[in-house]
C-alpha positions as CSV (number, residue, x, y, z in Angstrom):
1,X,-29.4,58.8,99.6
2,X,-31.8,61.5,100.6
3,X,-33.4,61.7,103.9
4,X,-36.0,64.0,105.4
5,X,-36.4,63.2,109.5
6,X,-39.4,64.2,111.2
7,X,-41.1,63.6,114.8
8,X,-43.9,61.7,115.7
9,X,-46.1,63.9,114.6
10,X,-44.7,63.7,111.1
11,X,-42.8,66.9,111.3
12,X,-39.6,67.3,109.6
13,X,-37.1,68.4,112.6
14,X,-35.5,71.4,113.0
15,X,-31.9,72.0,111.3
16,X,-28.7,70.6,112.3
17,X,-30.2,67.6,113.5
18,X,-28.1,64.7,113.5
19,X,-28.3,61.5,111.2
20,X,-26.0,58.4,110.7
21,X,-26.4,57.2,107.4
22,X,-23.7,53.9,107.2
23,X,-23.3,51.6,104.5
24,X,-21.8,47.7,103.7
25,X,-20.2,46.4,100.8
26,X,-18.9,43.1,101.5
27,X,-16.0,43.6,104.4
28,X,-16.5,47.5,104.1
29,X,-18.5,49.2,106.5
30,X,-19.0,53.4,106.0
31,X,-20.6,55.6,109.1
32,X,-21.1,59.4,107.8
33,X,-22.5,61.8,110.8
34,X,-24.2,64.5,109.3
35,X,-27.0,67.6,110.0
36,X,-30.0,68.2,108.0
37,X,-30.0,71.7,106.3
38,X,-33.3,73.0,105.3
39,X,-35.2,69.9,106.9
40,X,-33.2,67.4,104.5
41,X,-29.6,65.2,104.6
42,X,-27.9,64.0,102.0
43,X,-24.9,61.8,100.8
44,X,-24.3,60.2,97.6
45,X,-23.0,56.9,97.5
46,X,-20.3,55.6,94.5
47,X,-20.0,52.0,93.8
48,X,-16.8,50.6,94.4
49,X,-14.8,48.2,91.7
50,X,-15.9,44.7,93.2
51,X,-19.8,43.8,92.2
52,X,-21.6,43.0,94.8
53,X,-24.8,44.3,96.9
54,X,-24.6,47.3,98.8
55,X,-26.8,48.0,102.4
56,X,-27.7,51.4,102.8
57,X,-29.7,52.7,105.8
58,X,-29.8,56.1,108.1
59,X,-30.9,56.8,111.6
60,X,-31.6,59.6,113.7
61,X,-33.2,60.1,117.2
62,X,-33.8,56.2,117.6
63,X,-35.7,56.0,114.4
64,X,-34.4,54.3,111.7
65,X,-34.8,53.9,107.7
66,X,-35.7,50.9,106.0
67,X,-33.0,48.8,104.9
68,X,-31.6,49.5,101.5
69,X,-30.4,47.3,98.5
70,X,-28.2,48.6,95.4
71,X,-27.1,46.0,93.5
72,X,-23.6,47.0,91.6
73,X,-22.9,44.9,88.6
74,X,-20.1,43.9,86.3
75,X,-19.1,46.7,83.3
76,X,-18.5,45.6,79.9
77,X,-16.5,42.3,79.1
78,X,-13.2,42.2,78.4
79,X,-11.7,40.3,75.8
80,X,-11.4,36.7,76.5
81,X,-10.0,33.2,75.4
82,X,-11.7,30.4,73.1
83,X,-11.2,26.9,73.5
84,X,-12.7,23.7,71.7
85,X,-13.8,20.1,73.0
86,X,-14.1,17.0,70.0
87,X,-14.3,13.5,70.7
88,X,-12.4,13.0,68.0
89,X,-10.7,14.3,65.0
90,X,-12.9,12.9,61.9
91,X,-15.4,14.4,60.0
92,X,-18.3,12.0,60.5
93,X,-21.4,14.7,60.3
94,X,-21.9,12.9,63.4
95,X,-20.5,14.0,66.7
96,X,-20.7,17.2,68.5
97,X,-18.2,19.5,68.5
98,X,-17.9,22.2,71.9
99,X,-16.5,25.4,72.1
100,X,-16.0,27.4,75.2
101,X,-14.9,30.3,76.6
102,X,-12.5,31.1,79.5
103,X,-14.2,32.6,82.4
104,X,-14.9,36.2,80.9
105,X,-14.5,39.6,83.3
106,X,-14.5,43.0,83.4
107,X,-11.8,45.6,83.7
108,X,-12.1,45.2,87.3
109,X,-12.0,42.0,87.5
110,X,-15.4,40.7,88.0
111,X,-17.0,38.0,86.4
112,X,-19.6,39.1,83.9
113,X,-23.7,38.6,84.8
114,X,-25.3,35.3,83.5
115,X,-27.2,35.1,80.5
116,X,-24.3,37.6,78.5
117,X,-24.9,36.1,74.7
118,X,-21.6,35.2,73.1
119,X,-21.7,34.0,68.9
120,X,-19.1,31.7,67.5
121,X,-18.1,32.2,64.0
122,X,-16.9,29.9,61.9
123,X,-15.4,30.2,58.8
124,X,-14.6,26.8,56.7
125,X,-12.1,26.1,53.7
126,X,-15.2,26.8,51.7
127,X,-15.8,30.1,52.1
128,X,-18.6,29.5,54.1
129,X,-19.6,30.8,57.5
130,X,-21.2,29.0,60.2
131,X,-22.8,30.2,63.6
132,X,-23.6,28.9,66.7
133,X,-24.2,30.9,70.1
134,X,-24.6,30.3,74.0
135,X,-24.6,32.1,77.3
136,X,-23.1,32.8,79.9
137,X,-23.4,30.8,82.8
138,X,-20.8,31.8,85.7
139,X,-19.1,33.6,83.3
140,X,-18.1,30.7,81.0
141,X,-20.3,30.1,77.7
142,X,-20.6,27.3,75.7
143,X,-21.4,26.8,71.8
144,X,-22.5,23.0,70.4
145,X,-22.2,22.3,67.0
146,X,-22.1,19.1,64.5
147,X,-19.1,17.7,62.4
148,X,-19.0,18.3,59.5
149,X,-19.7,15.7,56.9
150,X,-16.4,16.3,54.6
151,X,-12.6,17.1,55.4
152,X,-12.5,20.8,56.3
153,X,-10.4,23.1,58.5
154,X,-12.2,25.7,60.7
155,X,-11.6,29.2,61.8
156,X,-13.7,29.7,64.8
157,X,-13.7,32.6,67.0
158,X,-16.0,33.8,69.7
159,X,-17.6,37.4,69.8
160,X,-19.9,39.5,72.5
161,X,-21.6,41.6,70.0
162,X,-19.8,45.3,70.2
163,X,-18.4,44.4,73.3
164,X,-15.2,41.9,73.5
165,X,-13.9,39.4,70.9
166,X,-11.9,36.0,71.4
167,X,-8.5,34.7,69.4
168,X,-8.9,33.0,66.7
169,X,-8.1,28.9,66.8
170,X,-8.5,26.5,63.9
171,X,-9.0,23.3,64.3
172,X,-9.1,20.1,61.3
173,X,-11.3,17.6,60.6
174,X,-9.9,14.4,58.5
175,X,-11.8,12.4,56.4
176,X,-14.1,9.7,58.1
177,X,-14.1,7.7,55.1
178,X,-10.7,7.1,52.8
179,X,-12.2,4.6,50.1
180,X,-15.0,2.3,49.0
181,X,-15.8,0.4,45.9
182,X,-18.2,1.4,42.9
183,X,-19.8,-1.6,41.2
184,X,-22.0,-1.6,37.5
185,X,-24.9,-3.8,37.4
186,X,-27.5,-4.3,35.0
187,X,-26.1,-3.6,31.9
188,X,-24.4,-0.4,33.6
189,X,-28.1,1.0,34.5
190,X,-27.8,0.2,38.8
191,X,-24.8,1.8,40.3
192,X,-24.0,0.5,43.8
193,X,-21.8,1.9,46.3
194,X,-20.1,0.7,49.2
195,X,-20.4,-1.3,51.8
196,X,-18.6,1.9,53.1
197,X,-16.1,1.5,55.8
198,X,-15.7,4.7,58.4
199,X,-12.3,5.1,59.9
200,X,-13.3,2.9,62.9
201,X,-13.4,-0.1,60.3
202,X,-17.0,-0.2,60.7
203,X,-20.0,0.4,58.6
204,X,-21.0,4.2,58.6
205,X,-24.7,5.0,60.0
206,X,-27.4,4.3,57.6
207,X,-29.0,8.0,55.9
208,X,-25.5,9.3,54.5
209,X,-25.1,11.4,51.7
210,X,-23.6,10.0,48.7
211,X,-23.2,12.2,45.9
212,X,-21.6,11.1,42.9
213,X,-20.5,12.5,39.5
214,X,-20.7,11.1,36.3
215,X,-18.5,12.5,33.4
């Protein structure tokens, strides 16, 4: 924080002048007395561990600076923990399925600024990979994605890109539907499937896939 004092007249003042600069950070208040050298005075100001907004301002002579704003923000994230949210524990293709974060900080202890992007990864039983992402809001962020449509075990974890990771949880899906019957009509030409029962002992929705295999 540099400052240059000078009269009415727009002069700089002569040397050893006194100035105050003083500056708050939350409960912290800082008053430096010092005397400008070669017309100027200066004092560098570190931020301190907490984030936060820090007021900066000098006087000298009863004239005063403007008001000054430095705004200190979180460092990188830390690692963090992952948690999931299901309404239940079938594989439907139908419900949503949540994954969220703990509330994610910094070395210091500070929660990390909103709008951070964190992935979550899934691997399945099938060698597949899956994605879905959010942001953080208040430091927690939350990913949304559907059930899946078969029985499957997940691997999900939660990454900020090059920046922090979360452990790894799995979590199961059974199947929605255990059986259903398979009837020839029409001289075996018309296969018909079903009704199809889900594990509420109800009909499933109508548009699901049915594959079948004939050998």
């Amino acid at each position: 924080f540099t400052i240059v004092p000078s009269d009415l007249y727009d002069n700089p003042v002569e040397d050893s002048t006194l100035v105050a600069i003083s500056y708050q950070f939350l409960d912290k208040t800082e008053v430096f007395d010092l005397h400008t050298n070669d017309f100027i005075v200066w004092k560098n100001i570190y931020s301190y561990e907490e984030s936060g907004r820090i007021l900066v301002s000098g006087t000298s002579k009863k004239m005063a600076t403007k008001e000054f704003t430095l705004d200190v923000f979180p460092s990188q994230a830390q690692n963090f923990e992952l948690y999931v949210s299901k309404k239940h524990e079938y594989a439907d293709g139908n419900q949503i399925i949540e994954f969220f974060t703990s509330e994610i900080k910094d070395a210091y202890g500070n929660i990390i600024s909103d709008g951070r992007l964190v992935e979550f990864v899934i691997h399945n039983n099938d060698k597949s990979q899956l994605r879905t992402s959010g942001i953080t809001i208040n430091g927690v962020a939350r990913g949304y994605i559907v059930h899946p449509d078969n029985e499957s075990v997940w691997n999900v974890k939660a990454f900020i890109p090059e920046m922090a990771e979360s452990n790894e949880l799995t979590t199961e899906f059974k199947s929605a539907v255990e059986d259903y019957d398979i009837t020839f009509t029409d001289d075996h030409r018309k296969i018909t499937v079903g009704p199809i029962w889900s594990f509420m002992k109800q009909l499933i929705p109508d548009g699901a896939m049915i594959s079948l295999r004939i050998t």
